[in-house]
N, CA, C and O atoms as CSV, one atom per row, in Angstrom:
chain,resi,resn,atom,element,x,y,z
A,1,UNK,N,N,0.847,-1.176,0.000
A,1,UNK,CA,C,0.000,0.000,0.000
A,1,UNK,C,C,0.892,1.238,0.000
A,1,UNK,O,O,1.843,1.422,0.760
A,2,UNK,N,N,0.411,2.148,-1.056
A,2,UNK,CA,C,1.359,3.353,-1.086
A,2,UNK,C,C,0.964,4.567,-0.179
A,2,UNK,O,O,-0.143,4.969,-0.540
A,3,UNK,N,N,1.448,5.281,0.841
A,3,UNK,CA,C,0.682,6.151,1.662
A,3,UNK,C,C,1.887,7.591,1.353
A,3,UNK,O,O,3.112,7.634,1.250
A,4,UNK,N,N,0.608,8.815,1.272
A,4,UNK,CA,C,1.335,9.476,0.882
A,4,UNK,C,C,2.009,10.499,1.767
A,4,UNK,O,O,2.207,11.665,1.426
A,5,UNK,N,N,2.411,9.865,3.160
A,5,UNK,CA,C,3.041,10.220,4.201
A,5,UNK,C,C,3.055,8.596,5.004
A,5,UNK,O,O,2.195,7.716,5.007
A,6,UNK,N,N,4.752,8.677,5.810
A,6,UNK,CA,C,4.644,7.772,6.044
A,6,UNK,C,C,3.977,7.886,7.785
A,6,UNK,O,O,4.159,8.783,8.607
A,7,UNK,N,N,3.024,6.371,7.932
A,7,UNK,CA,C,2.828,6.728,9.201
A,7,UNK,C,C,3.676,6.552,10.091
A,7,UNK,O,O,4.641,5.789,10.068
A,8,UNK,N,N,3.050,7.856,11.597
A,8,UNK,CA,C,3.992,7.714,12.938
A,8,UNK,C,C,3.810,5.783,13.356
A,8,UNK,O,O,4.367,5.357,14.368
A,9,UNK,N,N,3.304,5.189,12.790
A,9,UNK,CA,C,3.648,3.400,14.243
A,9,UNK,C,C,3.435,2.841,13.219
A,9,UNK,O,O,2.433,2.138,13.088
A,10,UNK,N,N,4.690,3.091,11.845
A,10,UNK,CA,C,4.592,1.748,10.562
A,10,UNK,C,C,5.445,0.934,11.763
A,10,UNK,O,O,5.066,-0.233,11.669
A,11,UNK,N,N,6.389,1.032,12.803
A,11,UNK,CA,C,6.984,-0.023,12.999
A,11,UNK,C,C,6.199,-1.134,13.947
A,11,UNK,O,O,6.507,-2.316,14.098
A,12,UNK,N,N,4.840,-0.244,14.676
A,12,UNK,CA,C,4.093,-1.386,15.104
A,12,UNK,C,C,2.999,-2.088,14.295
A,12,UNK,O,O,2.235,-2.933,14.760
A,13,UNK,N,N,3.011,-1.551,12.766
A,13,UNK,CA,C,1.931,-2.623,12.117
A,13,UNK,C,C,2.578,-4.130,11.607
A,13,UNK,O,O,3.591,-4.606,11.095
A,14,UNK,N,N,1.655,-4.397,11.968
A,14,UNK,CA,C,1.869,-5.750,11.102
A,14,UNK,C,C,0.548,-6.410,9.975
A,14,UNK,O,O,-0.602,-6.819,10.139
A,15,UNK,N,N,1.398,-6.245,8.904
A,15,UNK,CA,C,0.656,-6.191,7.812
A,15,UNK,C,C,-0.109,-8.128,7.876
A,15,UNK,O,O,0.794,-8.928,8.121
A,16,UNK,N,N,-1.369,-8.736,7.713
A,16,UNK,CA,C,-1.382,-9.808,7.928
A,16,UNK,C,C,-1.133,-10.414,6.160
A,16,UNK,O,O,-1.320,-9.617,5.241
A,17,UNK,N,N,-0.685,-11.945,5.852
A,17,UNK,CA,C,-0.913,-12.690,5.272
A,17,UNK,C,C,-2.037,-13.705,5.002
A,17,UNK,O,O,-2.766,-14.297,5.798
A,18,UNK,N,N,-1.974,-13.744,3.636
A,18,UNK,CA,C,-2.709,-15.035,3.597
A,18,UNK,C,C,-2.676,-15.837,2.563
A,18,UNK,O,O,-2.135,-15.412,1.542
A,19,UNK,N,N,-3.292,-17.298,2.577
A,19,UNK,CA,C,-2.936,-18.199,0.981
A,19,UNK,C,C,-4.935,-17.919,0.766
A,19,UNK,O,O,-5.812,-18.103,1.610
A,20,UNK,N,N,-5.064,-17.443,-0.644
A,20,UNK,CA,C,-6.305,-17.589,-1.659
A,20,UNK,C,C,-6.610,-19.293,-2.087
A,20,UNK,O,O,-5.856,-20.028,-2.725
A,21,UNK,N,N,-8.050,-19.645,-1.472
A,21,UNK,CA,C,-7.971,-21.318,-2.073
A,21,UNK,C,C,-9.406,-20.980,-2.832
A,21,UNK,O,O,-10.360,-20.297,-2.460
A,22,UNK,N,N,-9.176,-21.722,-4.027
A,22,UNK,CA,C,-10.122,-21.286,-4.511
A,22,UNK,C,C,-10.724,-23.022,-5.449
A,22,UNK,O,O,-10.158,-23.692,-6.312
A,23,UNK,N,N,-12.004,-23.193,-4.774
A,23,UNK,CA,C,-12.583,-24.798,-5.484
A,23,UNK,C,C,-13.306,-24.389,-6.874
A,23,UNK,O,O,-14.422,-23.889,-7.014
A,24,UNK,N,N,-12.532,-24.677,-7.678
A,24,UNK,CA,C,-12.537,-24.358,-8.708
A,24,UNK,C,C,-14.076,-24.932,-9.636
A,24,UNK,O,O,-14.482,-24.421,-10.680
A,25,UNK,N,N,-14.547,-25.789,-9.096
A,25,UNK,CA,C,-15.740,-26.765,-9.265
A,25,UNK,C,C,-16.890,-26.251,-9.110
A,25,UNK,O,O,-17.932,-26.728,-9.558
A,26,UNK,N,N,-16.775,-25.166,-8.416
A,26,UNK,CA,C,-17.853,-24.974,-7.979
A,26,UNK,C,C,-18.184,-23.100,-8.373
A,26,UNK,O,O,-19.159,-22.368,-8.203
A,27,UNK,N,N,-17.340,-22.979,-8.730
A,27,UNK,CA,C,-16.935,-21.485,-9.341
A,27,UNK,C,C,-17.925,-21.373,-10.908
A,27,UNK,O,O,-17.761,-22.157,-11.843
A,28,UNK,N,N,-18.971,-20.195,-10.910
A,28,UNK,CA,C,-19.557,-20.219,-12.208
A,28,UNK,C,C,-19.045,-19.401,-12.666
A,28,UNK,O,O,-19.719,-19.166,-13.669
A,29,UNK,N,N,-17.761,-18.323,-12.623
A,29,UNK,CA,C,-17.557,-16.932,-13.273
A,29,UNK,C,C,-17.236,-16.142,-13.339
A,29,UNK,O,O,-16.414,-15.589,-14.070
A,30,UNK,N,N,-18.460,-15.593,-11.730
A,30,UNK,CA,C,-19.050,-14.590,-11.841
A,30,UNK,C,C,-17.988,-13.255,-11.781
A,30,UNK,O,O,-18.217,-12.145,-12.261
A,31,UNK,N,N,-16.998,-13.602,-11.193
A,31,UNK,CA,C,-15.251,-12.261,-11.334
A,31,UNK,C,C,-15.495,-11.548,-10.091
A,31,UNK,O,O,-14.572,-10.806,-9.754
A,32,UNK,N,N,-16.792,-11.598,-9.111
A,32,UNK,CA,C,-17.063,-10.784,-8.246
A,32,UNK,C,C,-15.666,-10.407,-7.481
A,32,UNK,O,O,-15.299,-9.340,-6.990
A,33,UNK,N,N,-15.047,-11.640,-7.561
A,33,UNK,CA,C,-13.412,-11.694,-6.353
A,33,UNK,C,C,-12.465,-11.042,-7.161
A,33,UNK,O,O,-11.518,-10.421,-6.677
A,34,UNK,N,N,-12.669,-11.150,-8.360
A,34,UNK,CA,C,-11.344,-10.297,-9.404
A,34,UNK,C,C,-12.045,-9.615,-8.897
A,34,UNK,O,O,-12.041,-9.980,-7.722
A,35,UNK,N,N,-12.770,-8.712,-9.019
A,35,UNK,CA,C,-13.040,-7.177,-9.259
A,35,UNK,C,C,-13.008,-6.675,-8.109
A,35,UNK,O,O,-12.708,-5.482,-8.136
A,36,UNK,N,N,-13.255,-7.230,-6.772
A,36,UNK,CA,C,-13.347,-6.686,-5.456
A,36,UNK,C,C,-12.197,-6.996,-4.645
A,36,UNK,O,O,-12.213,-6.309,-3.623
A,37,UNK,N,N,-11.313,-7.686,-4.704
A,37,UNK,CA,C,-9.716,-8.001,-4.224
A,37,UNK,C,C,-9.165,-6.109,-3.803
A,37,UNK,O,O,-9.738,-5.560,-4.744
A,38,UNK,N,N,-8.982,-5.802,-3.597
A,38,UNK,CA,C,-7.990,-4.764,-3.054
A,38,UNK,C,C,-6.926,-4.530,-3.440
A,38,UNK,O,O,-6.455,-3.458,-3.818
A,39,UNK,N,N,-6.226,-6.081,-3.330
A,39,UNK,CA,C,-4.993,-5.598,-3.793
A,39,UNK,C,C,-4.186,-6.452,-5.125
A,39,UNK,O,O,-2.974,-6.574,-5.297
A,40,UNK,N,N,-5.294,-6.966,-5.955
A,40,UNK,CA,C,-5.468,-7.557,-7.226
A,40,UNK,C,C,-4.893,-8.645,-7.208
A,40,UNK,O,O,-4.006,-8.703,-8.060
A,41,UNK,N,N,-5.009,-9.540,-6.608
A,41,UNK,CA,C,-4.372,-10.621,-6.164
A,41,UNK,C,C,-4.829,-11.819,-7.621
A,41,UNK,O,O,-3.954,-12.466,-8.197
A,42,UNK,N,N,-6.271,-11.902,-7.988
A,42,UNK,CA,C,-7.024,-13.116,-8.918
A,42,UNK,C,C,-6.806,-12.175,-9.743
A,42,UNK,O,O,-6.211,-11.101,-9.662
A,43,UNK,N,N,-7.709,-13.045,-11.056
A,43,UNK,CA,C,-7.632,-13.159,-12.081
A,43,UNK,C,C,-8.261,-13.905,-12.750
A,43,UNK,O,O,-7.839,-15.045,-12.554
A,44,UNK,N,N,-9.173,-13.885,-13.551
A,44,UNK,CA,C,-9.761,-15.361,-14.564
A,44,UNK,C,C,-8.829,-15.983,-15.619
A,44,UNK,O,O,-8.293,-15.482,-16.607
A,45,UNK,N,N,-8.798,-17.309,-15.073
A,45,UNK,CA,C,-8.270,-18.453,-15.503
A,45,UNK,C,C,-8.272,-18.349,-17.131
A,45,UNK,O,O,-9.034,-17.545,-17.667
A,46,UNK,N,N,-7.655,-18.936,-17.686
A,46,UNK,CA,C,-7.656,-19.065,-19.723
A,46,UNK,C,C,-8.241,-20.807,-19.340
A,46,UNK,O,O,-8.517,-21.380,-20.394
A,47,UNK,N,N,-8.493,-21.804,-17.943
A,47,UNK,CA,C,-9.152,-22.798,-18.089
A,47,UNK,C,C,-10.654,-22.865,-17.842
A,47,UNK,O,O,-11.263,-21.995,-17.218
A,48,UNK,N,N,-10.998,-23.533,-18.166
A,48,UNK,CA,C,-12.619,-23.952,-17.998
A,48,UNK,C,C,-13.182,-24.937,-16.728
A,48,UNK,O,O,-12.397,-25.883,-16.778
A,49,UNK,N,N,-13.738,-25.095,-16.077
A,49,UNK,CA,C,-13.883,-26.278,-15.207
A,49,UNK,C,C,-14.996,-27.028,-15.956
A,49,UNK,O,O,-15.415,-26.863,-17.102
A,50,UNK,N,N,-15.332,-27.829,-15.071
A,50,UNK,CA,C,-16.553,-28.987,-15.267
A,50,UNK,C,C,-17.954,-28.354,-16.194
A,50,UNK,O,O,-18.380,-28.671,-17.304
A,51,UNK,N,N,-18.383,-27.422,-15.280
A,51,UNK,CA,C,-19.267,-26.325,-15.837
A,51,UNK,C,C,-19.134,-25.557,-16.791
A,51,UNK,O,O,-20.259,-25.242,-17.179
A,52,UNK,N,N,-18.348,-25.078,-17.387
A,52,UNK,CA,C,-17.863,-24.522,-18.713
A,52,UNK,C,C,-18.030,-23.406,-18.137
A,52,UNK,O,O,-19.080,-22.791,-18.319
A,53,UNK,N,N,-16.710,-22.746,-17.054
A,53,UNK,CA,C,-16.839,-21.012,-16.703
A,53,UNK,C,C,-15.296,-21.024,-16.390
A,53,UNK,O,O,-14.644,-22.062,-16.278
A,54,UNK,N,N,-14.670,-19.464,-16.233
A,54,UNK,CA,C,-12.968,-19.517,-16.176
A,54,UNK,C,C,-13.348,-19.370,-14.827
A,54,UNK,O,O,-14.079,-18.395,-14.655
A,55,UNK,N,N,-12.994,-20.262,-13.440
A,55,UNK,CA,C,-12.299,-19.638,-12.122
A,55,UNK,C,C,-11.478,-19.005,-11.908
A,55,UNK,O,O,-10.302,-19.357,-12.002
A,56,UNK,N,N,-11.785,-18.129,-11.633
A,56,UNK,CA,C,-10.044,-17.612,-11.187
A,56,UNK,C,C,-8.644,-17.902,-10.551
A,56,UNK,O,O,-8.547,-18.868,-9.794
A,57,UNK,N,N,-7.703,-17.225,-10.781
A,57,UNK,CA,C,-6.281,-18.250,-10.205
A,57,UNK,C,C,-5.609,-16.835,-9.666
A,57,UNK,O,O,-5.438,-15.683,-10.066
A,58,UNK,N,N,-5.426,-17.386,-8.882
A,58,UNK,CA,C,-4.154,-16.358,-8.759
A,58,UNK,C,C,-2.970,-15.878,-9.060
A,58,UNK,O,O,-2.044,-16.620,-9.385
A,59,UNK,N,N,-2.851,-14.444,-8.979
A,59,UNK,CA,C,-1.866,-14.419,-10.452
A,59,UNK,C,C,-0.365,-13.484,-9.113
A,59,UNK,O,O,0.690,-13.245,-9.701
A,60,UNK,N,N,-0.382,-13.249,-8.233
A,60,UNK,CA,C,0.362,-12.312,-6.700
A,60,UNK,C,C,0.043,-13.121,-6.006
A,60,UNK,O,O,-1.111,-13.227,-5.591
A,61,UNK,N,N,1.152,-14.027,-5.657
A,61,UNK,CA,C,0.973,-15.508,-4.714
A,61,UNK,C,C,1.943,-14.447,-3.323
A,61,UNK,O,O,3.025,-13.861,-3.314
A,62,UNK,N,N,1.169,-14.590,-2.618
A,62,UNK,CA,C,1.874,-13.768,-1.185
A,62,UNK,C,C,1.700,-12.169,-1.213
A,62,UNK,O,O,2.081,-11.355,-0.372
A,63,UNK,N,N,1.188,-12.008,-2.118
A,63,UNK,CA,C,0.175,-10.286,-1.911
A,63,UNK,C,C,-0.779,-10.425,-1.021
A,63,UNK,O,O,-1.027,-9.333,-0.508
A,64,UNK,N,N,-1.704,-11.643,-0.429
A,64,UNK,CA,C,-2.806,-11.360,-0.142
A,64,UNK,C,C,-2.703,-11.087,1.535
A,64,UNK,O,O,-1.945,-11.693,2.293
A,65,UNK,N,N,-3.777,-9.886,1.961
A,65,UNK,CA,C,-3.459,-9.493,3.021
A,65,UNK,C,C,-4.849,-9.428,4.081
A,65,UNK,O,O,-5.342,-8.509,4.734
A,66,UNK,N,N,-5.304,-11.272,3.849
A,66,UNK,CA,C,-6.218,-11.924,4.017
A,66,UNK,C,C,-7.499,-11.110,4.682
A,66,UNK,O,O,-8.010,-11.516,5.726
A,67,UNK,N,N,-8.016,-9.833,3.938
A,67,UNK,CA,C,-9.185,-9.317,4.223
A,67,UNK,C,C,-10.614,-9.762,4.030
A,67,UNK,O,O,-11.650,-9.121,4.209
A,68,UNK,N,N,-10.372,-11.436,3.483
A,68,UNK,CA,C,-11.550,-11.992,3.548
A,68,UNK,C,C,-12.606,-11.723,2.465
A,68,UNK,O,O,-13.447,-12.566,2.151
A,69,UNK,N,N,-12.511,-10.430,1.881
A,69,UNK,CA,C,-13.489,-10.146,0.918
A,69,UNK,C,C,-14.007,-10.676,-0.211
A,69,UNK,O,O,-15.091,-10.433,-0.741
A,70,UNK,N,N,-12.733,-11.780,-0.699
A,70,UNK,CA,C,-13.499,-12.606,-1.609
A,70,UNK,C,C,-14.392,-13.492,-0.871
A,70,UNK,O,O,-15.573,-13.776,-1.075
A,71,UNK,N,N,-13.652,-13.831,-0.057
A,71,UNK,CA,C,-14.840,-15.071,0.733
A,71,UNK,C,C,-16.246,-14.524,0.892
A,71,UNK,O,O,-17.120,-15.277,0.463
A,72,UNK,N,N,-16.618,-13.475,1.370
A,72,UNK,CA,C,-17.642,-12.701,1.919
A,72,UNK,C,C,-18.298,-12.519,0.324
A,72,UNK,O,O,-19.337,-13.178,0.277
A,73,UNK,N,N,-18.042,-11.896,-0.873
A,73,UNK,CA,C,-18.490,-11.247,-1.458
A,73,UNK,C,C,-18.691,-12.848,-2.701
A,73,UNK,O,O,-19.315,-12.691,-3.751
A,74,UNK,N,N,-18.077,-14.234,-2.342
A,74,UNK,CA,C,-18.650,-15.399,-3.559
A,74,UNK,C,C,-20.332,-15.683,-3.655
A,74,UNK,O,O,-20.746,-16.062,-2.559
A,75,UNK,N,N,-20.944,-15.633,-4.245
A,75,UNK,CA,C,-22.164,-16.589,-4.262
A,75,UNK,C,C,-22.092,-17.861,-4.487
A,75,UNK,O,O,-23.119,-18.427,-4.863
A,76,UNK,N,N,-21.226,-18.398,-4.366
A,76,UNK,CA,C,-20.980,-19.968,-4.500
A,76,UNK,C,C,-20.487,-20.717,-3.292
A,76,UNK,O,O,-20.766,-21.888,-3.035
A,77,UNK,N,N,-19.362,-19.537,-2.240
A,77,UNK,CA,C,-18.635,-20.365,-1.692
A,77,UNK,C,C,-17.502,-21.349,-2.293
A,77,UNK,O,O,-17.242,-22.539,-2.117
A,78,UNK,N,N,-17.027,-20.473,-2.964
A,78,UNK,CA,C,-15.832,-21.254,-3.867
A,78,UNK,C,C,-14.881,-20.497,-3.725
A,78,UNK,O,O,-14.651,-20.240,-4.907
A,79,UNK,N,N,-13.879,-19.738,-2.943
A,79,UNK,CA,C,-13.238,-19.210,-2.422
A,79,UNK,C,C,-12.769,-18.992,-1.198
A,79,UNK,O,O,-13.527,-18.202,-0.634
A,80,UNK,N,N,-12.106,-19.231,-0.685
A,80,UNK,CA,C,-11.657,-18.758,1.008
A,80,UNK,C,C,-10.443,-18.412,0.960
A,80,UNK,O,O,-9.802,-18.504,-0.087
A,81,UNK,N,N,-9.802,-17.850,2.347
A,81,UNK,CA,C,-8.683,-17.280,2.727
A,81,UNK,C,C,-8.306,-18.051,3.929
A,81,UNK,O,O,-9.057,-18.359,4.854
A,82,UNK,N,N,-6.500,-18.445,3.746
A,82,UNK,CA,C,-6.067,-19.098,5.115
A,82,UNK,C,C,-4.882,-18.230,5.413
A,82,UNK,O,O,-3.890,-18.125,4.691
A,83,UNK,N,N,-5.197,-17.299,7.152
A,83,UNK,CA,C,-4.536,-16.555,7.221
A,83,UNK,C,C,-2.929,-17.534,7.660
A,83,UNK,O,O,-2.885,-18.589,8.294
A,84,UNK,N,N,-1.686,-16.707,7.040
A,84,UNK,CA,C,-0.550,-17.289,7.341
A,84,UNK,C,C,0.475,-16.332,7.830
A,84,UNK,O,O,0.685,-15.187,7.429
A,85,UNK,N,N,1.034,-16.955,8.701
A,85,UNK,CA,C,1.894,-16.401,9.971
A,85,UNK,C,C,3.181,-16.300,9.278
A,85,UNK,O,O,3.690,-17.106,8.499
A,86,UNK,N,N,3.666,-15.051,9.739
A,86,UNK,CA,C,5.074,-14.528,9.332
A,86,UNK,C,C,6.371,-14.731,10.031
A,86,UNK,O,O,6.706,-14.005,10.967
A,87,UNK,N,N,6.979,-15.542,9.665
A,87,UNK,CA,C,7.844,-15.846,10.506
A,87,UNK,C,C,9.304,-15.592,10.396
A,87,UNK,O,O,10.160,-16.098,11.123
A,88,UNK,N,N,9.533,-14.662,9.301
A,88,UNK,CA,C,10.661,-13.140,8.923
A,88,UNK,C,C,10.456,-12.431,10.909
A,88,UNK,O,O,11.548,-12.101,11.373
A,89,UNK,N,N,9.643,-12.300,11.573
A,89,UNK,CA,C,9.212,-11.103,12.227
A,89,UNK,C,C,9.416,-11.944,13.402
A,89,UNK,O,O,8.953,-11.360,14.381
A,90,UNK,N,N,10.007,-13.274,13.762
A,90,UNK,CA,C,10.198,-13.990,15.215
A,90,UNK,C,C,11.428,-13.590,15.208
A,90,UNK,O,O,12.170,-13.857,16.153
């Protein structure tokens, strides 16, 4: 994230992680998660699944800064977020 001053307590944030899983099976399309990601993490697939629709893949493997919003915003439930621990920062 670009801020156009830096903040006074960047040294107490901690930015979180996360891995994008995405069941591809069950995915009709719809891009709701491309388009609402934050920090553009997906993308629609050039494959097809079972159903004949592109899921998305991820295209910024370790960008994601597990805000959940794809999960929240699927109508399928074909997406989730698993937050992952940083361990640069022990």
């Amino acid at each position: 994230m670009k801020f156009w001053r830096k903040p006074l307590d960047i040294d107490q944030v901690k930015v979180p992680h996360g891995d994008v899983v995405i069941i591809a099976e069950r995915c009709k399309g719809c891009a709701f998660c491309v388009e609402y990601c934050p920090k553009d993490v997906l993308a629609l697939s050039k494959d097809f699944n079972k159903k004949g629709y592109h899921p998305p893949e991820v295209i910024k493997s370790g960008e994601c800064v597990n805000c959940n919003l794809c999960e929240m915003i699927c109508p399928d439930f074909a997406i989730y977020c698993v937050a992952v621990e940083d361990d640069s920062a022990a």
